[in-house]
C-alpha positions in Angstrom: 34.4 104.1 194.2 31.4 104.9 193.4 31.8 108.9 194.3 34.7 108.3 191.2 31.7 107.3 189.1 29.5 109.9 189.9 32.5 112.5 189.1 33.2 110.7 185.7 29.9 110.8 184.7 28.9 114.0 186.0 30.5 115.9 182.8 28.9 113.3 180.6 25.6 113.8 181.7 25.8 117.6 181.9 26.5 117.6 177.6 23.5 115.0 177.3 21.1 117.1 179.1 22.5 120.3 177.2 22.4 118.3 173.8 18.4 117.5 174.7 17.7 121.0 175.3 19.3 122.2 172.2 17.4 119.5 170.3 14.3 120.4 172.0 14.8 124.2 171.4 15.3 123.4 167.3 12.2 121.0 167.2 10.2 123.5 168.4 11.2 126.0 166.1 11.2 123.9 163.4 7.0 122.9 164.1 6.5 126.8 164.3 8.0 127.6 160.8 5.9 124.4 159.5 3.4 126.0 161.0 2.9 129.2 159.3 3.9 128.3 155.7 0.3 127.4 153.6 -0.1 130.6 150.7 -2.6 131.5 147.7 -1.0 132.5 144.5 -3.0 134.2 141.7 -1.3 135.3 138.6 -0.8 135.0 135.1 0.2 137.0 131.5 3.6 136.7 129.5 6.0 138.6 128.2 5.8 138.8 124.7 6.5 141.4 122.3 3.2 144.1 121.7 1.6 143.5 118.8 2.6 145.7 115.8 0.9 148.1 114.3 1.3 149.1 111.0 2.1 152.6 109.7 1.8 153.4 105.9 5.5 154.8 105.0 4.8 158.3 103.9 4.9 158.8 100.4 7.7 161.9 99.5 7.0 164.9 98.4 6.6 165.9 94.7 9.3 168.3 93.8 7.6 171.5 92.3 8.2 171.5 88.7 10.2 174.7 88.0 12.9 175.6 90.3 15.7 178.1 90.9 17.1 176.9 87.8 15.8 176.6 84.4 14.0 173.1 83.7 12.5 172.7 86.8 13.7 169.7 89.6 16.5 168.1 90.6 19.0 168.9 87.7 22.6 169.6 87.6 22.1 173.1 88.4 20.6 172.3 91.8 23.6 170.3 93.0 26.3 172.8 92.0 26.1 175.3 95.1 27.3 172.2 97.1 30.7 172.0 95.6 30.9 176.1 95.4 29.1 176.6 92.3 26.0 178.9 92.1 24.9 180.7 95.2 22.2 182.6 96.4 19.2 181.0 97.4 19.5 177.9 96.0 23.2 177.4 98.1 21.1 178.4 101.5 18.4 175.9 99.9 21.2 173.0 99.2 22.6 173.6 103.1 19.0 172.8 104.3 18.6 169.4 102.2 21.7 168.6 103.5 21.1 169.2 107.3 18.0 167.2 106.8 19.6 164.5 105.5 22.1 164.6 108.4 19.1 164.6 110.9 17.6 161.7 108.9 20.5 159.6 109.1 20.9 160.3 112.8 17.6 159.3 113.9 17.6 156.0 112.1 21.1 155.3 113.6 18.8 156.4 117.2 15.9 154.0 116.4 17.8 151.1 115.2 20.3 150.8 118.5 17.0 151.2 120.6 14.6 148.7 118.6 12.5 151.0 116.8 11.3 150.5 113.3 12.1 153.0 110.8 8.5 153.2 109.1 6.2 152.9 111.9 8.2 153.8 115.1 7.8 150.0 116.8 10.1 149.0 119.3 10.7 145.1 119.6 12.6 145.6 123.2 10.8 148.4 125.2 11.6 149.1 128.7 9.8 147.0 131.4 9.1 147.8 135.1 9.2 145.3 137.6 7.5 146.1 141.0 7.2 144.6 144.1 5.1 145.3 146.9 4.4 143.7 150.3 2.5 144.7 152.7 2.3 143.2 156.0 -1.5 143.5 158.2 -2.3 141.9 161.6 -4.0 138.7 162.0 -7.3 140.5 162.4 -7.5 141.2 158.7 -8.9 137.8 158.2 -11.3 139.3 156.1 -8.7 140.1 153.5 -8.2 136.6 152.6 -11.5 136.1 152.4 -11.5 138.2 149.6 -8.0 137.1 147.9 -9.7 133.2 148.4 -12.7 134.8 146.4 -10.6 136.8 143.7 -8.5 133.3 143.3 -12.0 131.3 142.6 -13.6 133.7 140.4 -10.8 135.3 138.4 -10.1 134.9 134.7 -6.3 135.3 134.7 -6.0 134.3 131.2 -6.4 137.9 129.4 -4.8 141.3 130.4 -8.3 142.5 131.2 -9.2 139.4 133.8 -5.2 140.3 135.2 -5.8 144.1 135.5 -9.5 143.5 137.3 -7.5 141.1 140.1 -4.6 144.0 140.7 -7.4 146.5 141.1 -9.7 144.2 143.3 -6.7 143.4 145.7 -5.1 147.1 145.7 -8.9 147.8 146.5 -9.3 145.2 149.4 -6.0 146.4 150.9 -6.6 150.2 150.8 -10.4 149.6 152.3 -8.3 148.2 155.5 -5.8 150.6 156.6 -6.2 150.0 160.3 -4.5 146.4 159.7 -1.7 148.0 158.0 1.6 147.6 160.2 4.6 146.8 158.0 5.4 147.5 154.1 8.3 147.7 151.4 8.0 148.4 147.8 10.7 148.2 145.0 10.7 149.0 141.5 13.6 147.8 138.8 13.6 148.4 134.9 14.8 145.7 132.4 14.3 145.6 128.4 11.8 142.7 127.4 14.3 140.4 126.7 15.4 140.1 130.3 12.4 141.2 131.9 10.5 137.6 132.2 14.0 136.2 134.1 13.9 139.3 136.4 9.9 138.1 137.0 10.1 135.0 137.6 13.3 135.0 140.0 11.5 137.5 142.2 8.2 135.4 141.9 10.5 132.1 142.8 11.8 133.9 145.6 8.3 134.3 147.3 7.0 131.2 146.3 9.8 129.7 147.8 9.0 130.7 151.4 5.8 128.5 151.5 5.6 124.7 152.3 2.4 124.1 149.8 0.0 126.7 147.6 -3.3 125.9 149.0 -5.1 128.2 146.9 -3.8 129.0 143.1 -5.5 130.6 140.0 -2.4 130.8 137.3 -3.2 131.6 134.0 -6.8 129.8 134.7 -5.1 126.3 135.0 -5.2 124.6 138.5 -7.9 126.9 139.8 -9.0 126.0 143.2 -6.1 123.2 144.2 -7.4 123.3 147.7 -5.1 120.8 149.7 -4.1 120.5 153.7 -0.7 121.6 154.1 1.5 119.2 154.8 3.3 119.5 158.2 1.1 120.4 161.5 -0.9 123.6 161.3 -1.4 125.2 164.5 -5.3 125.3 165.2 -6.3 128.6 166.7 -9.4 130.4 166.3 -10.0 133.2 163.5 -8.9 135.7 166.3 -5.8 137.5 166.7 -3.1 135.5 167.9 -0.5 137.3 169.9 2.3 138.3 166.9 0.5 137.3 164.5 0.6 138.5 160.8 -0.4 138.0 157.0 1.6 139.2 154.4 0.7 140.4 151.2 2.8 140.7 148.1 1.9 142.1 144.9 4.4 141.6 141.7 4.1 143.3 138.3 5.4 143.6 135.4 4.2 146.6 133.1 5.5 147.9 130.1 6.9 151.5 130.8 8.5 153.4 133.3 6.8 152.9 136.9 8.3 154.3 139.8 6.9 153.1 143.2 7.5 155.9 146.2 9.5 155.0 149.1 7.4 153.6 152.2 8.2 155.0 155.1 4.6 155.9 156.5 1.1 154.6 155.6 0.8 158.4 153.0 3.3 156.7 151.1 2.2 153.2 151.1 -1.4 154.6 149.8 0.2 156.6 147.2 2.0 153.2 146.1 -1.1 151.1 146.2 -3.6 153.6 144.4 -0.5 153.7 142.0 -0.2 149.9 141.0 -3.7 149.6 140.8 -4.1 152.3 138.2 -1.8 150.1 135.7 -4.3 149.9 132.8 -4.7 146.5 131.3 -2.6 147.3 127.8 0.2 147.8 129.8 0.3 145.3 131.9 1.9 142.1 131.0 2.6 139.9 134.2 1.1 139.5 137.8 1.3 137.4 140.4 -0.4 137.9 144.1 0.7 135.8 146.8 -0.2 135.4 150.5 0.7 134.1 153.9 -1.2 131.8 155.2 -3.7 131.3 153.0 -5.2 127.6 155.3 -7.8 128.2 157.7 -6.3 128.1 161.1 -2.7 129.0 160.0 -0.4 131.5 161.5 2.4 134.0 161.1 4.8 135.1 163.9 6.3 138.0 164.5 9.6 136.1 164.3 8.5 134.3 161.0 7.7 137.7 159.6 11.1 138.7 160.6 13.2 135.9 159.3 11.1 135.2 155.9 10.3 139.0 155.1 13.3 140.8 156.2 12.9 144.2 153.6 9.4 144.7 155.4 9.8 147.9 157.5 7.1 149.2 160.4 5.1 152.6 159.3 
C-alpha cells in the first residue's frame, strides 16, 4: 500500500521540485535586473523653428533710358522680336529676358516645395540629424561618472551654449579614457523639423525606459539634483571591478544639418565619431540628452544585462 503511494506521488513531487527550481531560477534573475537599473539623465533644448533673419528684397534695376529702339525702355518696340518682329540684337536681347524669367520662376517653384522664403532664402522645415551614440566601458571607469554626476550638478541646460558645453565635456571625459572602452554603436537618421522632435523623443523614451528610477537628472535646469535610492535592492559591492561588469554611455542629438556618424567597428572609428559629435557648435544644436547606467553608488551592470538591454552595442 504504501509502495502505491510512494509511486503516485513520486511524479507529483518530481513537477513540484522542478516548478521551485524554475521559480527560484526567475527570482534570481529578476533581483539581478533590479539590480543594475539606477541612471543620470542630462538634457535639454527644443525644436523650434531658427529664428529669421531678415533680408532687404533687392530693389530692380533701373532700365537705361535709351534703348535699341527710339524712346528709350520698355516700349512696344522691345516686345516685338518675341512674336517675330524686329531682330538683331534686341531678338538675342528679348531671348535672354525670357530665359531669366524661366529660371526665376523655377527657383521659386524650388524654394517654395522646400520651405524657403522667396526674399531672404529662410527655410521654415530644414533638415535635422538625429544621432545616437553608446558606448559601453568596464566598471573600472568609475571615474567617468564621477564626472557625468558633476556635469549633471553644475550644468546650465537651459541655453544652446550651457547644452553644447555638456556634449563637449562628456565627448571629452569619454575620449580621455580609451582603455575602458569595450563595446560601441552609433546611428545617424535625418527628419525635417516637423517630425524631428517625435523621432527625439521616441529614441530618448526608449533609453529612459531601460532604467527603474533617474537618480541623477538636470533637464532643461528643472529637477537638478533629484538624488533618490532606487527602488528595488542594489547589489552593494565596492567601487572595484566586478566580474562582467559594465556602464553604458549614451549620447543623443539632435542638430540642424546633415551629420553623418562613421560606422564603429574599432576604437579609430569610435574616436572619429566622438571628436565628431562634440564639434556640433552650439547654433546648430537644438536637442541633447546624456544618459547613463548605473548612475547609484554601488550599482552594477552584467555582461548579460548589457546584452539583453543594449543589444546594437558591438565589441571593438
Amino acid at each position: 500500500m504504501h509502495k502505491k503511494l510512494r509511486s503516485l506521488f513520486k511524479p507529483f513531487l518530481s513537477s513540484l521540485l522542478l516548478i521551485v527550481l524554475i521559480s527560484g531560477l526567475a527570482f534570481g534573475h529578476s533581483d539581478s535586473a533590479l539590480a543594475a537599473r539606477s541612471g543620470g539623465r542630462i538634457g535639454g533644448g527644443s525644436f523650434r523653428a531658427p529664428s529669421r533673419t531678415y533680408t532687404a528684397p533687392r530693389s530692380p534695376s533701373r532700365a537705361p533710358t535709351g534703348g535699341y529702339y527710339p524712346g528709350g525702355g520698355f516700349g512696344f518696340p522691345f516686345l516685338f522680336p518675341i512674336f517675330g518682329i524686329g531682330g538683331g540684337a534686341g531678338g538675342l536681347f528679348t531671348i535672354l529676358i525670357g530665359l531669366a524669367i524661366a529660371n526665376f520662376l523655377f527657383q521659386s517653384f524650388r524654394r517654395a516645395t522646400s520651405g524657403e522664403d522667396l526674399e531672404g532664402g529662410y527655410n521654415s522645415n530644414p533638415s535635422i540629424s538625429i544621432a545616437r551614440l553608446q558606448v559601453g566601458l568596464l566598471a573600472s571607469a568609475r571615474s567617468l561618472q564621477t564626472d557625468l554626476d558633476r556635469i549633471a550638478e553644475t550644468a546650465n541646460t537651459r541655453t544652446p551654449e550651457g547644452l553644447s558645453q555638456v556634449l563637449q565635456e562628456t565627448t571629452l571625459s569619454l575620449l580621455r579614457h580609451p582603455e575602458y572602452w569595450a563595446y560601441a554603436t552609433g546611428q545617424t537618421q535625418q527628419a525635417r523639423l516637423e517630425a524631428a522632435e517625435t523621432q527625439f523623443n521616441r529614441l530618448a523614451l526608449a533609453e529612459r525606459s531601460k532604467f527603474t528610477e533617474e537618480t541623477l537628472t538636470n533637464v532643461n535646469s528643472q529637477g537638478r539634483l533629484q538624488q533618490a535610492t532606487p527602488q528595488g535592492a542594489l547589489v552593494e559591492t565596492d567601487a572595484s571591478e566586478g566580474p562582467g561588469e559594465y556602464i553604458v554611455a549614451t549620447i543623443l542629438v539632435g542638430a540642424e544639418g546633415n551629420l553623418q556618424l562613421p560606422a564603429i567597428n574599432s576604437t579609430a572609428d569610435l574616436r572619429r565619431a566622438l571628436s565628431q559629435i562634440g564639434a556640433i557648435p552650439s547654433y546648430k544644436l537644438m536637442a541633447l540628452e546624456v544618459l547613463w547606467a548605473p548612475q547609484a553608488a554601488g550599482d552594477t551592470l552584467t555582461s548579460d544585462q548589457l546584452l539583453a538591454e543594449y543589444p546594437d552595442l558591438k565589441l571593438i
